[in-house]
N, C-alpha and C positions, 0 to 999 in steps of 0.2 A: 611875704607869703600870704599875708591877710589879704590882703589887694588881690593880688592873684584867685584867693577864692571867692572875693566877693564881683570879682570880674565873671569868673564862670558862672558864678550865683546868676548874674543880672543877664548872659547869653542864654543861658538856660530859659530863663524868665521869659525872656523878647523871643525866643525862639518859640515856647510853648505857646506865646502870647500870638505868634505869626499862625502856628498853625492851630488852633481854636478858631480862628476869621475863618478857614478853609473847610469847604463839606462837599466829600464828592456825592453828588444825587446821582444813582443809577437808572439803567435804562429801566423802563416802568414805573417810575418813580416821580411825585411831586413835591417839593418840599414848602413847608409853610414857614414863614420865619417873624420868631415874635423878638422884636425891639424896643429892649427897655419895656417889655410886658405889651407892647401893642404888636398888633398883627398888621406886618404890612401888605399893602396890596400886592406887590411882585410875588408871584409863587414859584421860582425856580424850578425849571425843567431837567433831564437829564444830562450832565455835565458836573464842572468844578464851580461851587459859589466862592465866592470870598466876600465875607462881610465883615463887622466889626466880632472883635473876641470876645471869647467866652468870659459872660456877664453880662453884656450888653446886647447881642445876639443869641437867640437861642431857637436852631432849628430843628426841626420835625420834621424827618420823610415818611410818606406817604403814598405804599404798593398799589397803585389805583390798578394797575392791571391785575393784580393779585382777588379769585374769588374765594372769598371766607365763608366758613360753615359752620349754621348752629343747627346743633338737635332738639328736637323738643319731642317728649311724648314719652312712652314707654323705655325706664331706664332699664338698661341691660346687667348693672351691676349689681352688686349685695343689695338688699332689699334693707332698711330697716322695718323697726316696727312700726313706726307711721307709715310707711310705706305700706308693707302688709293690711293695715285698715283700709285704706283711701291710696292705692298705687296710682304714680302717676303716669298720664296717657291711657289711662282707662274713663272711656266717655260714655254717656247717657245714650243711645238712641233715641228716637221719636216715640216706639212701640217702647219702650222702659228697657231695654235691653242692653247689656252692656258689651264693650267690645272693646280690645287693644289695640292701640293703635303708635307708630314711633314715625317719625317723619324728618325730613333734614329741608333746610331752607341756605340756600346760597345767595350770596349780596358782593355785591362788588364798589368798590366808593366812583361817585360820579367826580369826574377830572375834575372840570368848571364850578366843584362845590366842595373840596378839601378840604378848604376853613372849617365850614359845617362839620364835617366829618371829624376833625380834630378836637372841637369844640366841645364832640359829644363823645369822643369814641369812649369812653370808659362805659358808656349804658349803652353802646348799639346793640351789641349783642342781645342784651336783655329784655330790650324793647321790640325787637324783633321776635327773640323765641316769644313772650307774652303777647303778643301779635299772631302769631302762627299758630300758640295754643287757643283764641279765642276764636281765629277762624274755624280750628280742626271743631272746638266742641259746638259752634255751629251751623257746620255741615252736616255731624254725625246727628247731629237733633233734630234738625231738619227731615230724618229718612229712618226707614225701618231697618231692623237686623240687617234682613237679608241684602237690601239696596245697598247698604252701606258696604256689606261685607262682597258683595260680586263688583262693584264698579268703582271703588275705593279707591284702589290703585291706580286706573284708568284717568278717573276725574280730578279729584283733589291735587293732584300734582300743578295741573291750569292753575282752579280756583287758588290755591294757595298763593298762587305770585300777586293776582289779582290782588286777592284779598287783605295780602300780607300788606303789598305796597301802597294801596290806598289808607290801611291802618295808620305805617307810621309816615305818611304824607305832614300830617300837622306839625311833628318832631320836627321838622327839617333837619334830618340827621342828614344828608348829604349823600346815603348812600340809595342804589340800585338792585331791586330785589333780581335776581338772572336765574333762577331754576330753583325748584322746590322738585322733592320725591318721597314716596311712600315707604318705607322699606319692610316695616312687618303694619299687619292688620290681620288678627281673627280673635274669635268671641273668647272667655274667659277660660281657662284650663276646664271648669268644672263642666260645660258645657262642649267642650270643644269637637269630642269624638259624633256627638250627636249632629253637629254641624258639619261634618268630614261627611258624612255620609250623608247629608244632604246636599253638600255640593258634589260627590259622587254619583249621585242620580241626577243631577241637574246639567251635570257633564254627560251623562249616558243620553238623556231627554237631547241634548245638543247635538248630541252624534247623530242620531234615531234623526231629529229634525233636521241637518245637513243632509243625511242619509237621501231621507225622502222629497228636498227640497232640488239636489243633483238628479234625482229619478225624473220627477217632475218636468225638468227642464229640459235633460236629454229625451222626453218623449215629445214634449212641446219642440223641439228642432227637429224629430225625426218628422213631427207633425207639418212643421213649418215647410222642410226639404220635401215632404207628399204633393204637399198646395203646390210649392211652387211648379215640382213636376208636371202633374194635373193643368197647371194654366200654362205651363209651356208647350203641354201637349197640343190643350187646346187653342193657344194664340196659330199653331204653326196648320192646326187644322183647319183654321178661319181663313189662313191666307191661305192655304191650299183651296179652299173650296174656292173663296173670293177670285183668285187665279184662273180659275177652273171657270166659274160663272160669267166672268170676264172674256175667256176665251169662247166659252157657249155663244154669247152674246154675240160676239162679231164671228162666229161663223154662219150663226142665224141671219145677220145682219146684210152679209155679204150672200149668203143663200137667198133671202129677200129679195135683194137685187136684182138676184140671176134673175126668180122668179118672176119679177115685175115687167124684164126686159122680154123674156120667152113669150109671154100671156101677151103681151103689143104683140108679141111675132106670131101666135098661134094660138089663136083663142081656146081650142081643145088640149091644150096641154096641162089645165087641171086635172080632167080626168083621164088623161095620160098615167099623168103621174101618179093618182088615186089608183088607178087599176093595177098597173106596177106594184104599189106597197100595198095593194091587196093579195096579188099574185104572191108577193113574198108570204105574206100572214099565209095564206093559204096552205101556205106548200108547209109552214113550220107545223102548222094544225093538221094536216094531214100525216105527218110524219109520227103527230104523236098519238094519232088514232083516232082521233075525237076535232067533230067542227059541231060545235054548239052553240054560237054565237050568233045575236040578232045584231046583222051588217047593216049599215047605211053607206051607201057613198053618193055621192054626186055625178051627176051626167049631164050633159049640154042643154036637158031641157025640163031639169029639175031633180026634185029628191026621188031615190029608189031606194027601196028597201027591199031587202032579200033574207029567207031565213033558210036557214042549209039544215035537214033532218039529221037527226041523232045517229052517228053512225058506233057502231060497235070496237072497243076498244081489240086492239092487235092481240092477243094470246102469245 
């Protein structure tokens, strides 16, 4: 009977002893494995390890796709009484003014630097939030009330990864700063409604200036849509006329012609043709009551001039 349970005794053993060697590492997962207190270089990827048993293996998995989240700034809980003196995530402005501020900073561990990250994990966190509070206080000191409190949210969420990550660079903690955010920022309780209504009017000013800056532009297009008008009117009038000038031109051109060949055939047929569109003017002058006009025309044996007396208009 003894036998027997120091048989099971020792299955148990060899068995517990089998599976201590084995660690499943999951998907997203790298595992760091320290031997006999050293760190070997193999980091095991997602899958089943098997190494030596517990004692002489001892591994550590490590969420690298996993992103972790510290707060820093404005705590939201019970306050103590140091708190209440000197609360924290309350910062300095540039103008001496003070203002709340809470913010979250996200990090994720870099694959190809695990070790690191294991190495330190017990102070990541803390070296980060003390990183993210030296950036917040500053930026805030860096800028007046008001800058800090309108563009706050906007800006610092950048600067923070920036600033965060070049911070703990020296650490070589191993991890990757991936998103920072704002999540409250305004001036102190006691001040606060005073500022509510300056950003109330600074929002109304914003409206007023969108207001009039949409006016603006929709007049400058109606403005634009007139010009263009006006020069399409006038492009389309330049090639009418030019058409026109064009067409002038070779009719004159080809009249010329006639004219040149006639005058070989008959030397009198200037003042032909003079007398003719005088006869025309004539008869238009006569029609409307009045020929008052000092005439010239041409004859075969020089200049004549003729003046026609003032005759009485038609009643």
């Amino acid at each position: 009977m003894k036998r027997l349970v120091l048989a099971a005794l020792l299955v148990l053993f060899l068995g517990w002893t089998v599976l201590s060697a084995v660690t499943q590492v999951e998907p997203g997962e790298r595992a760091v494995v320290r031997r006999f207190g050293r760190i070997l270089d193999y980091k095991p990827g997602p899958g089943l390890f098997i190494g030596l048993p517990w004692g002489c293996d001892r591994v550590e998995r490590v969420a690298v796709g996993q992103v972790r989240r510290v707060a820093v700034g404005l705590d939201i809980g019970p306050a103590t009484e140091e708190d209440r003196l000197t609360p924290p995530g309350q910062l300095l402005t540039g103008d001496h003014n003070l203002v709340n501020i809470q913010a979250e900073v996200n990090y994720a561990v870099v694959e190809d630097e695990v070790v690191k990250f294991v190495l330190h994990k017990d102070r990541v966190d803390a070296l980060v939030a003390r990183a993210a509070e030296t950036a917040l206080a500053e930026w805030i000191a860096g800028r007046d009330v008001f800058e800090a409190l309108r563009r706050g949210k906007a800006v610092l969420p950048g600067y923070l990864v920036q600033a965060v990550q070049s911070r703990i660079a020296p650490y070589d903690l191993g991890v990757r700063i991936e998103q920072a955010s704002v999540n409250r920022l305004y001036p102190p309780e006691e001040v606060k409604d005073a500022f509510d209504r300056l950003a109330q009017a600074e929002t109304t000013t914003s409206t007023q200036r969108n207001q009039a800056e949409q006016e603006a532009n929709r007049k400058l297009s109606e403005a634009a849509g007139e010009v263009f008008r006006i020069r399409s009117l006038a492009s389309a009038y330049v090639r009418e006329q030019r058409l026109q000038a064009q067409a002038d031109a070779e009719t004159f051109l080809r009249r010329w012609e006639q004219y040149r060949k006639l005058v070989r055939q008959d030397p009198h047929y200037l003042n032909a043709l003079w007398q003719d569109e005088m006869t025309r003017l004539y008869n238009r002058m006569r029609e409307s009551g009045r020929i008052d006009v000092l005439d010239s025309f041409l004859t075969g044996e020089g200049l004549n001039i003729t003046q026609f007396p003032l005759m009485q208009k038609k009643k």
